[in-house]
C-alpha positions, 0 to 999 in steps of 0.5 A, spaced: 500 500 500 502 506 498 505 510 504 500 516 506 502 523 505 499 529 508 495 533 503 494 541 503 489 546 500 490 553 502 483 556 502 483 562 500 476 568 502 477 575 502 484 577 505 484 572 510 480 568 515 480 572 520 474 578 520 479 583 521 483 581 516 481 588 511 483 593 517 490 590 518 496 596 516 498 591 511 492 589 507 489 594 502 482 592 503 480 593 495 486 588 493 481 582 492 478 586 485 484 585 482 488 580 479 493 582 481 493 580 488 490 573 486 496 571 482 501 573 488 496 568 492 496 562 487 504 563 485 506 563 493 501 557 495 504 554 488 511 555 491 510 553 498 508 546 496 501 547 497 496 541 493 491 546 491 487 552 492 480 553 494 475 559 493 469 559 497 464 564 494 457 566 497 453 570 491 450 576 496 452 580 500 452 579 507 449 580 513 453 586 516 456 588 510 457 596 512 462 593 517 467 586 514 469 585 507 464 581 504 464 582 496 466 576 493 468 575 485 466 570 480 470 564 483 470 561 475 473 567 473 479 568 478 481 560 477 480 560 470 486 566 470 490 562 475 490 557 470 494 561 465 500 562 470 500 556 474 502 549 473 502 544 478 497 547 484 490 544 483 484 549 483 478 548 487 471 552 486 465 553 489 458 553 486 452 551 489 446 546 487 441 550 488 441 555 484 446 552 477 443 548 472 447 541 471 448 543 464 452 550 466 456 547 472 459 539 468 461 545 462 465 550 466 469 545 471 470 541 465 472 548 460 476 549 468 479 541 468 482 542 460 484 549 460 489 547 467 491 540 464 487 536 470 487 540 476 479 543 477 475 541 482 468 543 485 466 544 492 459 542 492 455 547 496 447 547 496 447 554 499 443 556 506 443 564 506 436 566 504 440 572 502 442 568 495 434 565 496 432 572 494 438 574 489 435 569 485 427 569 486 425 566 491 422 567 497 427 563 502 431 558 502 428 550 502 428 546 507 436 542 509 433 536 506 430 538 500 436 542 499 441 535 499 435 532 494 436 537 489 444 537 490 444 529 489 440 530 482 443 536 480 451 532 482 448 525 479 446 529 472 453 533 472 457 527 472 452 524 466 454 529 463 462 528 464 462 522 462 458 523 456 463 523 452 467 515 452 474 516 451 477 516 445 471 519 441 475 525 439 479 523 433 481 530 429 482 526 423 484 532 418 486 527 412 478 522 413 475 529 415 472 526 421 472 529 427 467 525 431 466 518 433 459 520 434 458 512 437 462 514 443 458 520 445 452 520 448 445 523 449 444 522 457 436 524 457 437 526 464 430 527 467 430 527 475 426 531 481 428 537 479 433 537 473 432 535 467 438 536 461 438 531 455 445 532 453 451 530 451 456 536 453 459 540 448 466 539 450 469 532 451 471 528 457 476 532 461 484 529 463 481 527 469 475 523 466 471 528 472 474 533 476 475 532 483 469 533 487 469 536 494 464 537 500 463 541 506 456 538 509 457 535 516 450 534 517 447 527 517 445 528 510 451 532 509 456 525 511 450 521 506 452 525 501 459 525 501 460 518 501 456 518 495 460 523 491 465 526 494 473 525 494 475 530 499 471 532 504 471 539 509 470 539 516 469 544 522 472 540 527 476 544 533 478 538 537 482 532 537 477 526 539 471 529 535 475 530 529 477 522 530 469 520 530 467 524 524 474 521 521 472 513 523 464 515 521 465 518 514 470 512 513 465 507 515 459 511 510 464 510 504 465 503 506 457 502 506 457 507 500 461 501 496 467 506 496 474 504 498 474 509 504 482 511 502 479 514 497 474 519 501 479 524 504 477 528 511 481 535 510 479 539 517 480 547 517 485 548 521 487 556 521 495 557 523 497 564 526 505 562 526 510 566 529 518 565 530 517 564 537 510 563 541 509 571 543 509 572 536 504 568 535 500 570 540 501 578 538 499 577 531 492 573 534 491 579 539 493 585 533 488 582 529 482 581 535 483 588 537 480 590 530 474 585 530 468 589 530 464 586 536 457 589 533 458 585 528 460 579 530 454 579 535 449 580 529 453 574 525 453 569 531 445 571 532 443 570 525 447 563 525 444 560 532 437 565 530 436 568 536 438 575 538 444 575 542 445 583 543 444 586 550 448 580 554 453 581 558 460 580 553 463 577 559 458 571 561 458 565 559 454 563 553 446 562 556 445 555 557 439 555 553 442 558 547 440 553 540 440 553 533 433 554 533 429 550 529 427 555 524 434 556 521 437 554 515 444 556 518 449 551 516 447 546 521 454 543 522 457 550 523 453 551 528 454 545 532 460 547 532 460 554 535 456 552 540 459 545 542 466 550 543 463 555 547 460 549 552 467 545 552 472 550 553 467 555 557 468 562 553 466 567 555 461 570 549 466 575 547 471 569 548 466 566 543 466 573 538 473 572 536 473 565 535 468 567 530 472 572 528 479 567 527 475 562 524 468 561 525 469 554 529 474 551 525 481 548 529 485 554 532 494 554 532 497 559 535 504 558 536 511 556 533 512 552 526 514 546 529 509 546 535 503 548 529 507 542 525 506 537 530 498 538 532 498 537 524 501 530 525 498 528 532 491 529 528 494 525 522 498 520 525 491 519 529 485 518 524 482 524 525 484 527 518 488 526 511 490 532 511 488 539 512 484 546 509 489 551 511 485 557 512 491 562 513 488 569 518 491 574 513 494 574 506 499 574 503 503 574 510 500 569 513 501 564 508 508 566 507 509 565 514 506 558 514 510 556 508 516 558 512 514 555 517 511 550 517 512 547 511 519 545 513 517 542 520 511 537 516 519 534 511 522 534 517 516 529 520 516 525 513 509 527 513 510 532 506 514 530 500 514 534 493 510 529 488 511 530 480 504 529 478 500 530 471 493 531 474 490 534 482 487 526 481 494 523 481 496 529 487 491 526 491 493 518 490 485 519 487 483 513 482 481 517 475 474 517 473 
């Protein structure tokens, strides 16, 4: 069996994880908008030894706009750019079910996968923000369920399509004139619940036979749905043992699936701050906290659990009774993820604020490379990742300092070697498609 190596995507959202990101003396809050910034990211993640990068999106604009960074550009049109100057470094995009068709979405991500030479990759969402419910006509979000119902058509119609072209059914014989063999191109006639497309593609099957495919949910039906579909999947985790049952849980769910569970790879977010020394590191955390807005924190941690939190006390704990309440269409994971943070490590509510700024739930490191290298390998060594979701707090500094940093230690630990690979499948030790 082939030894298992360490896998990393740098996420990149905004200018960093961190909500304060943008009010940093070193940040230029407009960089985002230009292409410039895009590329500087992808050619420093390239040359740190990352495996890929991953653009989140949301198509509104978000609660609390006036006070954070919250416009976002067509991932599609930043990837595509990326392409043109990168070689190695995979491209992960987010696009929702709910609101693209099957036609557009096999199209782009399949355009994506030939023009990068097998390095695209979808992240699955099925949106949960009624903000983007109303941008597209509708009165409100459907309900959890629905939403996972519609994405299993939608990404069951979408891999039709890929595969709607055999291989070999691009012949390009100038000298007989035949271009295709139309006997290996195939009409899918597609006629589900909720979309329908009768195919086939109008470009032919990608290098990667279909990009890989990437997920986020971890509710009950979000687990379901990635261990039917999904080759990498991204999780909010911030301790150890909790890690380690999802881990063995969606192991179990590929298995039961008839998928080799190797083949699901499990990548936490972690959000590294990383400094010379341990001061440093704290210092950074402390620079970035004292810059978050707490008016609007309280007003995106009252919109996830959905329950007004403005007038409580800042210095007390988190009141007892506090739940998602039933009504929400929060991202259910995300939420039980803040909550269960607040009850295990007894925050404070302004304690629990700033998680929310440093990363919305997701594993905190605060310390030395080697220190942040070695919570990286105790969880990989442990069954609790294949990898991880490296959400640095502010850009480009901090994906630099993690590079430096951290990068070193993980090949020192025999966890991280360079790879030569054609495709991102190749780079995950993915079967191709």
């Amino acid at each position: 069996m082939t030894e298992r190596r360490l896998h990393l995507n740098a996420v990149i959202y905004g200018l960093g994880s961190h909500e304060a990101a943008w009010r940093l003396p070193e940040s230029d809050p407009l960089a985002i908008m230009t292409l410039d910034y895009w590329v500087d990211i992808a050619s420093r993640a390239e040359a740190g030894g990352f495996d890929a990068l991953f653009l989140g999106d949301v198509l509104a604009l978000q609660e609390g706009a006036d006070r954070h960074l919250s416009n976002t550009m067509d991932p599609f049109v930043i990837l595509s750019a990326l392409a043109a100057v990168t070689t190695r470094i995979g491209l992960i995009g987010t696009a929702s079910t709910s609101f693209d068709h099957p036609f557009h979405l096999a199209r782009r991500f399949g355009s994506l996968d030939h023009i990068s030479k097998g390095r695209a990759s979808w992240n699955i969402v099925t949106s949960s923000n009624a903000r983007e419910a109303h941008n597209f006509g509708l009165d409100g979000m459907p309900a959890h369920a629905d939403r996972y119902a519609r994405a299993e058509d939608v990404v069951t119609a979408v891999k039709a399509l890929w595969h709607s072209w055999e291989p070999g059914a691009q012949l390009a014989d100038q000298r007989s004139g035949q271009y295709l063999d139309m006997a290996k191109v195939h009409r899918i006639d597609h006629v589900g619940p909720y979309v329908q497309t009768r195919g086939p593609l109008n470009i032919p099957r990608s290098p990667q036979g279909h990009p890989v495919l990437a997920q986020a949910g971890s509710s009950p039906a979000g687990r379901a749905f990635a261990a039917r579909h999904a080759d990498i999947v991204f999780t909010v985790q911030s301790s150890l043992p909790e890690a380690q049952v999802f881990y063995a849980e969606m192991k179990e769910l590929a298995k039961a699936a008839g998928r080799d569970p190797a083949h699901l790879l499990i990548l936490p977010g972690i959000i590294p701050v990383v400094g010379e020394t341990k001061d440093v590191a704290e210092a950074r955390l402390a620079e970035m906290n004292a810059l978050a807005v707490h008016e609007h924190l309280i007003a995106k941690l009252s919109a996830f659990l959905g329950r007004d939190l403005s007038g409580l006390d800042l210095d007390a704990p988190l009141p007892e009774e506090t739940e998602p309440s039933k009504g929400t269409e929060a991202s259910q994971s995300r939420v039980a993820a803040l909550v269960g943070i607040a009850r295990r490590d007894a925050l404070t509510l302004r304690q629990l604020l700033l998680r929310l700024a440093s990363g919305r739930g997701h594993l905190l490191t605060v310390g030395t490379g080697q220190y942040v290298a070695s919570v990286m390998q105790e969880w990989f060594e442990n069954g609790a990742a294949d990898g991880f979701n490296v959400m640095c707090p502010v850009m480009p500094a901090d994906l630099q300092s993690f590079s430096a940093l951290v990068m070193p230690e993980l090949a020192r630990l025999g966890l991280r070697t360079d790879v030569q690979t054609e495709t991102l499948r190749e780079r995950y030790r993915l079967p191709a498609h």
